[in-house]
C-alpha positions in Angstrom: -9.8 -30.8 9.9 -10.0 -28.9 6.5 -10.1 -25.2 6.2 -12.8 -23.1 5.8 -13.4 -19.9 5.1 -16.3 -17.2 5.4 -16.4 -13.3 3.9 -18.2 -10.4 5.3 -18.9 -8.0 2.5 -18.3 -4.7 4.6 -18.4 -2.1 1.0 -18.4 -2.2 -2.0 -17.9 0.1 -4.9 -17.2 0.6 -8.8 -13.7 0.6 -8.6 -13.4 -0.7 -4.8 -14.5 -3.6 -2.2 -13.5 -4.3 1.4 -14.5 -7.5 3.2 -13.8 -9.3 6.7 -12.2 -12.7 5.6 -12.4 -15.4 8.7 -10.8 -18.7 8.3 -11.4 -21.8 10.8 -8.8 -24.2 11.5 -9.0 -26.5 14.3 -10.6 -24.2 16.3 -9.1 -21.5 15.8 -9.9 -18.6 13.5 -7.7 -16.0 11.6 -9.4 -12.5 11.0 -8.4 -10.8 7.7 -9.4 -7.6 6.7 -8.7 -6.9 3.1 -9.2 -3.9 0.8 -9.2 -4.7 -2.7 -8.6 -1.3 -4.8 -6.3 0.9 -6.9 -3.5 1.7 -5.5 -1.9 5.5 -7.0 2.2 5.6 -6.8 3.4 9.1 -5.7 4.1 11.3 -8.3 4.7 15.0 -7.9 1.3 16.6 -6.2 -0.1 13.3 -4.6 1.3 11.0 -2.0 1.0 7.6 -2.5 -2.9 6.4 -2.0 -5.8 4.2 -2.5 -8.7 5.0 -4.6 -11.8 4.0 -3.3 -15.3 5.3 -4.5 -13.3 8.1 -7.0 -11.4 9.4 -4.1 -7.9 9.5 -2.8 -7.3 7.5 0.5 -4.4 8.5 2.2 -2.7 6.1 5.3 -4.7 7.9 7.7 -8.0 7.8 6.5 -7.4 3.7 5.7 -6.4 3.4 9.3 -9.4 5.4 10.4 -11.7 3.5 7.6 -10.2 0.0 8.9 -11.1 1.2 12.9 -14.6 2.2 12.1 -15.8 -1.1 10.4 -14.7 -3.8 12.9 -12.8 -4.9 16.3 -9.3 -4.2 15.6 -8.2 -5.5 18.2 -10.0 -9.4 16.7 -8.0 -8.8 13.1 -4.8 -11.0 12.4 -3.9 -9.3 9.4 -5.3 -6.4 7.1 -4.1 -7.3 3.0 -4.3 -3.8 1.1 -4.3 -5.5 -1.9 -3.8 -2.7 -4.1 -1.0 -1.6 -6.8 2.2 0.2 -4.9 0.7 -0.1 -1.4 4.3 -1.4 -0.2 6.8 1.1 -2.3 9.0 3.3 -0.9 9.5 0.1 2.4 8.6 1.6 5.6 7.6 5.4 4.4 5.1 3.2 2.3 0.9 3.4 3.4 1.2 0.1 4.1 3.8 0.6 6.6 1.7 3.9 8.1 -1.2 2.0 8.0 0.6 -0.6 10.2 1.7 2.0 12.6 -1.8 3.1 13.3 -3.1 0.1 14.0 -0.8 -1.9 15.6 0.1 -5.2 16.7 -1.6 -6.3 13.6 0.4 -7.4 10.2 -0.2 -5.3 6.7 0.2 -6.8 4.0 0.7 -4.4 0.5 2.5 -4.7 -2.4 5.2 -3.2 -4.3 4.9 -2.4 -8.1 1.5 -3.2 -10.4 -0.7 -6.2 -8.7 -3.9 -7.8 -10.0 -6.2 -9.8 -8.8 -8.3 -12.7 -10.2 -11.4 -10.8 -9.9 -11.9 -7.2 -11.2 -13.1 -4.5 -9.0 -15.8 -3.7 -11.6 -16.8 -7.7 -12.7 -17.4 -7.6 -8.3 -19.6 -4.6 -8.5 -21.5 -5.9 -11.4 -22.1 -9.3 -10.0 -23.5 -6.7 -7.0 -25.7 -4.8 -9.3 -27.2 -8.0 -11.6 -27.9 -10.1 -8.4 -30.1 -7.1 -7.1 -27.5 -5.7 -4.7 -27.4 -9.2 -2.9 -24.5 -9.3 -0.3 -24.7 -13.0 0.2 -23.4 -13.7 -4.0 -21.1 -11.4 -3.8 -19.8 -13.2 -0.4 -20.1 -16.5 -2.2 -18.1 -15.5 -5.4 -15.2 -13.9 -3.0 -14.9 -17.1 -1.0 -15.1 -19.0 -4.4 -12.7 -16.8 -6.1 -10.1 -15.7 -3.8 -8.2 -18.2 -2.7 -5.9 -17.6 -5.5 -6.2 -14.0 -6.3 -2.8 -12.5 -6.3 -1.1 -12.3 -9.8 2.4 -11.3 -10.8 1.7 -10.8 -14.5 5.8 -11.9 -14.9 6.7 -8.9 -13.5 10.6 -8.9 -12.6 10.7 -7.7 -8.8 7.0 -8.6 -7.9 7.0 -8.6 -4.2 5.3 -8.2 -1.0 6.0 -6.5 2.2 4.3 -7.5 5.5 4.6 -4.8 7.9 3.7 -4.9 12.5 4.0 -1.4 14.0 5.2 0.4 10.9 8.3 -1.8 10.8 8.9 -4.7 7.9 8.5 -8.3 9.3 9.0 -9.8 6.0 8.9 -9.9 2.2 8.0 -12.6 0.1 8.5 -13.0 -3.7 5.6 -14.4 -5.7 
């Protein structure tokens, strides 16, 4: 039986989007709940965070963001797919996200990551379609099957991490 996928557009943004992915397989389906963003590295006067809408998103208010939208306890995984959402290993919001919400794998990334489609081209699709949900869920399932990029950077990796503790890493 061939896999198939469907999105849930949950939010959606300039510079941000966060969507339920659910994939069917012989009867059984994965949950994935993935935030597609900016992701800031820490630098003197800001800990490492998301942006989402123009504002900093800190582990704890993703964990609490993630909670409020759907059934935690029906997700697989949650994919932060934003820029240094796995640096620094298990002090890394990835890693704090996990320990919020756990028994569920996080997925981030460490370094720069980008993705085959642009927060803004997403949001503008939104805006020309007349704020139509359903496209932007189409183009998603359409365009994200393959949607993590390295760019050739040496050391491009990423870290899944279950109840703030690393599972695994996997060079791409």
């Amino acid at each position: 039986m061939a896999l198939t996928q469907r999105v849930h557009l949950i939010d959606i943004y300039p510079d941000a989007h966060t969507y339920i992915t659910s994939t069917f397989h012989d009867g059984y389906v994965i949950n994935e709940f993935t935030i597609a963003c900016h992701g800031l590295a820490v630098f003197p006067g800001r800990v490492e965070s998301l942006m989402i809408n123009g504002q900093l998103w800190t582990y704890d208010v993703v964990a609490r963001y993630i909670q409020s939208q759907t059934a935690v306890s029906r997700l697989h995984k949650i994919h932060l797919l934003a820029c240094h959402s796995a640096n620094y290993d298990i002090a890394s919001l990835a890693a704090k996200v996990s320990a919020n919400i756990r028994g569920t794998e996080v997925k981030g990334y460490v370094g720069s990551a980008y993705i085959n489609f642009r927060h803004n081209n997403v949001y503008q699709l939104y805006l020309n379609s007349g704020c139509n949900r359903a496209s932007v869920e189409r183009h998603i399932e359409q365009t994200g099957r393959v949607r993590v990029h390295t760019n050739n950077a040496p050391h491009y990796y990423c870290i899944v991490f279950k109840n703030g503790i690393m599972e695994r890493q996997d060079y791409l």
